[in-house]
C-alpha positions as CSV (number, residue, x, y, z in Angstrom):
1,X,17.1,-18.5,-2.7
2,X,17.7,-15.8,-5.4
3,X,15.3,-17.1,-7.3
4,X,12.2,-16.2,-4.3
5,X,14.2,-13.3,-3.9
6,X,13.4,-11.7,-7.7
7,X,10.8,-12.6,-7.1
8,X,9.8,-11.0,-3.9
9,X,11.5,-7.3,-5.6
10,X,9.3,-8.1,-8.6
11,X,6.1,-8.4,-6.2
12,X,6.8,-5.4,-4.1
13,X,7.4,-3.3,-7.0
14,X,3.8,-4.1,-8.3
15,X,2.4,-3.9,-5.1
16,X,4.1,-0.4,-4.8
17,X,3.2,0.6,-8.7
18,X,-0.6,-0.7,-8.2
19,X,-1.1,1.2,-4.9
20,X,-0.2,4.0,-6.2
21,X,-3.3,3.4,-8.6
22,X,-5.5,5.5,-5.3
23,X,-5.6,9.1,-6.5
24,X,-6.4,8.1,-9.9
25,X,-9.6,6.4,-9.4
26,X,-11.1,7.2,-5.7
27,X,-10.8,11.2,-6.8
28,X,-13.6,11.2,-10.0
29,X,-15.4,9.6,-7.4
30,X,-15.2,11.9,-4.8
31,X,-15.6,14.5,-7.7
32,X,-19.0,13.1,-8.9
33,X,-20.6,13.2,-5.3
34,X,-19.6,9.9,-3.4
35,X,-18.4,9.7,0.5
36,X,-14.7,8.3,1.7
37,X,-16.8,5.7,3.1
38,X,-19.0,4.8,0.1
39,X,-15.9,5.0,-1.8
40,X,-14.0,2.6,0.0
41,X,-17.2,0.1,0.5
42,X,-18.0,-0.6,-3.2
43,X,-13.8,-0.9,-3.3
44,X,-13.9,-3.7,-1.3
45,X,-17.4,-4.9,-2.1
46,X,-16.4,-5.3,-5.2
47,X,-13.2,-7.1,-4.6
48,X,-14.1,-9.8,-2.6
49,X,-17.0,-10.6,-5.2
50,X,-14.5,-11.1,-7.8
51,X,-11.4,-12.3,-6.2
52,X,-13.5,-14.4,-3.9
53,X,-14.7,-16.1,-7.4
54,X,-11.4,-16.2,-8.2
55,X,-10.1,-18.6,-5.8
56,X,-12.9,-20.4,-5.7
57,X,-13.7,-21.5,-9.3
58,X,-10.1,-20.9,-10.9
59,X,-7.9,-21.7,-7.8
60,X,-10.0,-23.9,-5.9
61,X,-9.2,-22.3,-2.5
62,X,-10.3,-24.2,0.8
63,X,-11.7,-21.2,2.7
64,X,-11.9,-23.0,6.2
65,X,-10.1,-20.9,9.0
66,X,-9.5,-21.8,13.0
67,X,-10.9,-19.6,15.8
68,X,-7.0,-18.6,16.3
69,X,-6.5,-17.6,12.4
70,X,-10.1,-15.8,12.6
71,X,-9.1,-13.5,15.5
72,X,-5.9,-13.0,13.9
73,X,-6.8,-12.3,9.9
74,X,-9.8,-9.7,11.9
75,X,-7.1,-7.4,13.6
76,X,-4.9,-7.3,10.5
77,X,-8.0,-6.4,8.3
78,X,-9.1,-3.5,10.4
79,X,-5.8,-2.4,10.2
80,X,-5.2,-2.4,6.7
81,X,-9.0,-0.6,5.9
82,X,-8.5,1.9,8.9
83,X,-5.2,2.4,6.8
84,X,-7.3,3.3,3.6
85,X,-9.8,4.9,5.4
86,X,-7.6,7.6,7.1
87,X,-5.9,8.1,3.8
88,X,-9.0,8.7,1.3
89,X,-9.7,11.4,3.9
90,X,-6.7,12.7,4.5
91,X,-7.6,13.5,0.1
92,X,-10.3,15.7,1.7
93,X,-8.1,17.9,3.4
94,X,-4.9,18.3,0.9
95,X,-3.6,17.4,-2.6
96,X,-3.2,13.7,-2.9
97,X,0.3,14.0,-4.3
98,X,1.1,15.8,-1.1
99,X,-0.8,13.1,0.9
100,X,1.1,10.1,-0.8
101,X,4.2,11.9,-0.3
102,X,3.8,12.4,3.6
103,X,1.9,8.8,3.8
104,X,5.8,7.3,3.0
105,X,7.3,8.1,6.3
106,X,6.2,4.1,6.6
107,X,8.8,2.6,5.6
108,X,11.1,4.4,8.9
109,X,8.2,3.0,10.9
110,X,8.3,-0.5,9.7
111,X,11.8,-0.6,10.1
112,X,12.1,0.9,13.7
113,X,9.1,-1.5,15.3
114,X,10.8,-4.5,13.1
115,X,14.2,-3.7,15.1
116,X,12.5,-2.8,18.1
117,X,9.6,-5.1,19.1
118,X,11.1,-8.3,17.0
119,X,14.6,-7.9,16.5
120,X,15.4,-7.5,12.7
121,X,18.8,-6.1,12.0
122,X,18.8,-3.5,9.5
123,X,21.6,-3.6,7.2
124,X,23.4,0.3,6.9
125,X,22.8,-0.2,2.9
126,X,19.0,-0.4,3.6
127,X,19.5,2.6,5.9
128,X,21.3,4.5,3.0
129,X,18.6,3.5,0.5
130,X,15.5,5.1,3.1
131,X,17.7,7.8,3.0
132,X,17.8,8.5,-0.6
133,X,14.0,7.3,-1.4
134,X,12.7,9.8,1.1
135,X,14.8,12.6,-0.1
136,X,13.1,11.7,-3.6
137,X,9.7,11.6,-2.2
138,X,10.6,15.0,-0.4
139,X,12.1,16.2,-4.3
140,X,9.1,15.0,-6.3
141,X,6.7,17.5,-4.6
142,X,8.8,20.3,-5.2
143,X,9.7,19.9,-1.7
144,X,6.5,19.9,-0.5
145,X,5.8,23.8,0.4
146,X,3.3,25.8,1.4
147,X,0.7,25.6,4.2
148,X,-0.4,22.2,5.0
149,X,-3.5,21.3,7.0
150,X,-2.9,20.1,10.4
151,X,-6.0,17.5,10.2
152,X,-4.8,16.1,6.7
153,X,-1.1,15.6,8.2
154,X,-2.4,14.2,11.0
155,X,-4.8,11.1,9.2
156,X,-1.7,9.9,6.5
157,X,0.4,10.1,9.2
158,X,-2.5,7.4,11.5
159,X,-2.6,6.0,7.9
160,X,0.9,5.7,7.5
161,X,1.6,4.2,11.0
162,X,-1.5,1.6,10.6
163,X,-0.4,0.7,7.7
164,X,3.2,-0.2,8.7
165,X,2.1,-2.2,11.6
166,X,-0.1,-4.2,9.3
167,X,2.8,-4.9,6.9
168,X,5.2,-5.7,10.2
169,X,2.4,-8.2,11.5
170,X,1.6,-10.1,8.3
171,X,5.4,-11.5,8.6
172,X,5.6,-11.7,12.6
173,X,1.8,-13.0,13.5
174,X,2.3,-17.1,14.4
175,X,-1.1,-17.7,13.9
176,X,-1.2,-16.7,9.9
177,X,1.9,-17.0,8.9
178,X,1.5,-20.3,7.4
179,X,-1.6,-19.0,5.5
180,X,-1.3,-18.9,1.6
181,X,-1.1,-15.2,0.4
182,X,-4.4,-15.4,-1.6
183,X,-6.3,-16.8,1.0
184,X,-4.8,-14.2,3.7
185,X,-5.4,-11.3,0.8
186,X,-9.4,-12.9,0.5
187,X,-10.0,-12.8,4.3
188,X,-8.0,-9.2,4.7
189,X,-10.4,-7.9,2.1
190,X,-13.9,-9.6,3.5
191,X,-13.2,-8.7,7.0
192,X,-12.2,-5.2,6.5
193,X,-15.2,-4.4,4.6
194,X,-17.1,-4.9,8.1
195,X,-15.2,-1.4,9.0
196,X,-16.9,0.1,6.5
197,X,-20.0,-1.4,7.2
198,X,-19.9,0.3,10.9
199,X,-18.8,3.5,9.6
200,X,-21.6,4.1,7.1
201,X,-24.4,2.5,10.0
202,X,-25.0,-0.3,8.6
203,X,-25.3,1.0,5.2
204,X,-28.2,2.9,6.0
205,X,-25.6,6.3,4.9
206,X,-24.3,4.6,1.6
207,X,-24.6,6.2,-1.3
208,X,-26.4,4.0,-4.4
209,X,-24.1,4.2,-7.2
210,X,-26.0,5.9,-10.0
211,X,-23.2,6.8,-12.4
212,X,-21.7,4.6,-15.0
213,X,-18.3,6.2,-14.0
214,X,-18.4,5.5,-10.3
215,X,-19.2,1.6,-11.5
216,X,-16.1,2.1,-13.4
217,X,-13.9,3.1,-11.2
218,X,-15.3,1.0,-8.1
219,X,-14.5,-1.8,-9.9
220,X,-11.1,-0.2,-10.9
221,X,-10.0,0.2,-7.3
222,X,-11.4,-3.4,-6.9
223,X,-8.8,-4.7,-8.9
224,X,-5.7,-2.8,-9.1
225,X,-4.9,-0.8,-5.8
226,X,-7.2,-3.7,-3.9
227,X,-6.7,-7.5,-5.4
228,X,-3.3,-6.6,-7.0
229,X,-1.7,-4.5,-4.6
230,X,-2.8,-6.5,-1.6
231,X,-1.8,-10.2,-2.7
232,X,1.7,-8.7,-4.5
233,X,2.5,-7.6,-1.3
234,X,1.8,-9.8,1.0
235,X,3.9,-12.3,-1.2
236,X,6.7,-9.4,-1.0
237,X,6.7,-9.4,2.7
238,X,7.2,-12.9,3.3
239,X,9.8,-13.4,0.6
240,X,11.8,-10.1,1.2
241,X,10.5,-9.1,4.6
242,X,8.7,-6.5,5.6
243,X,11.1,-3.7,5.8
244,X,12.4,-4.1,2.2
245,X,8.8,-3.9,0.8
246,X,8.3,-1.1,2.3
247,X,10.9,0.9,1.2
248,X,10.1,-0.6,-2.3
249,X,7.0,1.3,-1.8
250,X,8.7,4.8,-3.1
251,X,7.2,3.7,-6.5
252,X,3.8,5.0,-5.8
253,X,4.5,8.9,-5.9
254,X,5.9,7.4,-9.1
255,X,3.0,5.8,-10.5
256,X,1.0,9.5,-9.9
257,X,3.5,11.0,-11.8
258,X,3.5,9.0,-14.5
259,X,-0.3,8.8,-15.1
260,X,-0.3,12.7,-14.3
261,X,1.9,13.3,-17.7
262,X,-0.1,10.4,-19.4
263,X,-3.2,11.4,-18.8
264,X,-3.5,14.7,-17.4
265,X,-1.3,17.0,-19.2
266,X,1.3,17.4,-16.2
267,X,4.5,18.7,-17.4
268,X,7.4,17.2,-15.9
269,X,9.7,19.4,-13.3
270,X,13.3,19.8,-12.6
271,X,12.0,18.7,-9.0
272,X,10.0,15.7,-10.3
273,X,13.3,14.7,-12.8
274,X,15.7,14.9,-9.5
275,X,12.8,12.9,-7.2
276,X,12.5,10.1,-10.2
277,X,16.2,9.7,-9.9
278,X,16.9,9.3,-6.3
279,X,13.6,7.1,-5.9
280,X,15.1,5.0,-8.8
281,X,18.9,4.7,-6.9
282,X,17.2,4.2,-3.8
283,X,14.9,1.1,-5.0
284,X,18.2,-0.1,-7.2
285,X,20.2,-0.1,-4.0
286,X,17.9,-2.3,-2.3
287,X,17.8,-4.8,-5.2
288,X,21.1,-4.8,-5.1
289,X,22.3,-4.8,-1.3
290,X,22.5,-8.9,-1.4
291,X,25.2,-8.3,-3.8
292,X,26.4,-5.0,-2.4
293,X,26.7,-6.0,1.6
294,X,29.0,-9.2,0.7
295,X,32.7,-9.2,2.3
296,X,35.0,-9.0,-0.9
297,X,37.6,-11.7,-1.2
298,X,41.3,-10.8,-1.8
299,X,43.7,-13.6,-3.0
């Protein structure tokens, strides 16, 4: 049991750590001329061409679905690219930290329609722990100041809710939930693309890509906040549960920070230094709240 558990916290972490891969590649994109819906087509163009030849010359995948799983894995996938979509454009409107920042009011919303519509019982430690990651989100932006625009708050926060229910339905959904993660994560990435698709008219609006750098970074968000993220984390959810993997989630801001001092020259804040440490207790609390919720025994 402890053993799928690690394993679970080790998943979520590089499902959280990989998402928060975004900014850092879909911005030089928008930057050299490309649409939030080109963006997001050659993202997942890309990685169902490769992790589609993945599974089936490496992993030897059966890709046979029902009608029932079909119908299912379809709802799930609009979901989770009406979640990227809403996001990417939210990056139109405000800074992306800022965006990132707002977009983690998901955890509170996987955990209230988890207790809500199917029952899960949220331990108070867990409760303490959202408490502390969301004050470190709120720390890491400085508190997040300043005049916000009411059309980017409003798409991470559709984002945000989207994107919980997708993460509460890949646990709770009968009809998938004995589907292997990797074959879920293919058919969540194929199907969603047909969002895209419809958005851009039937890719008669998408944008050729005609820059070595947009290549690059298509393929990057292919692989890291795409292929990696989404298979990490759907192993997370059913190993931890939904509600732990998202709180786990409070690593992205974290990931944008760190690449921000890596590579962009960002100097680290007393702000950023106090949101680092509460994201850090909060996401060691939940590691630990196996150990920390046992009755102690007195002899």
């Amino acid at each position: 049991m402890r053993k799928y558990k690690t394993k679970g916290y080790l998943n979520g972490i590089l499902a959280s750590v990989s998402y928060g891969t975004n900014p850092l590649f879909a911005l030089p994109m928008f930057k050299l001329g490309m649409s939030v819906n080109s963006v997001l087509f050659y993202r997942y163009l890309f990685a169902v061409i490769i992790y589609g030849l993945v599974l089936k010359f490496f992993k030897k995948t059966d890709f046979k679905i029902s009608f029932k799983e079909f119908y299912s894995l379809f709802f799930i996938a609009v979901l989770f690219a009406l979640s990227s979509t809403t996001l990417f454009a939210s990056f139109k409107y405000m800074d992306s930290g800022i965006a990132c920042t707002i977009l983690f009011v998901y955890p509170v919303l996987v955990a209230l329609i988890s207790t809500i519509f199917f029952k899960e019982i949220l331990p108070k430690i867990s409760v303490v722990a959202m408490f502390v990651t969301l004050s470190g989100i709120f720390a890491l932006n400085g508190g997040v100041g300043g005049k916000l625009s009411f059309i980017g708050v409003g798409l991470v926060f559709l984002s945000a809710l989207v994107y919980a229910i997708y993460i509460v339905l890949v646990k709770n959904l009968k009809a998938i939930k004995h589907l292997k993660h990797d074959k879920l994560s293919f058919y969540v990435m194929l199907m969603g693309l047909s969002v895209f698709i419809v958005n851009l008219k039937f890719c008669t609006e998408l944008q050729p890509i005609n820059d070595w750098r947009v290549l690059l970074c298509a393929v990057a968000l292919a692989i890291f906040p795409t292929i990696i993220s989404l298979e990490t984390i759907n192993i997370a959810i059913r190993l931890i549960g939904p509600t732990t993997t998202a709180i786990l989630g409070a690593l992205e801001p974290l990931t944008a920070i760190f690449f921000g001092l890596l590579l962009f020259g960002e100097h680290l804040t007393l702000y950023n230094a106090a949101g680092i440490f509460l994201i850090l207790g909060g996401v060691t609390l939940i590691i630990l709240k196996d150990k920390l919720s046992k009755p102690k025994l007195f002899h």
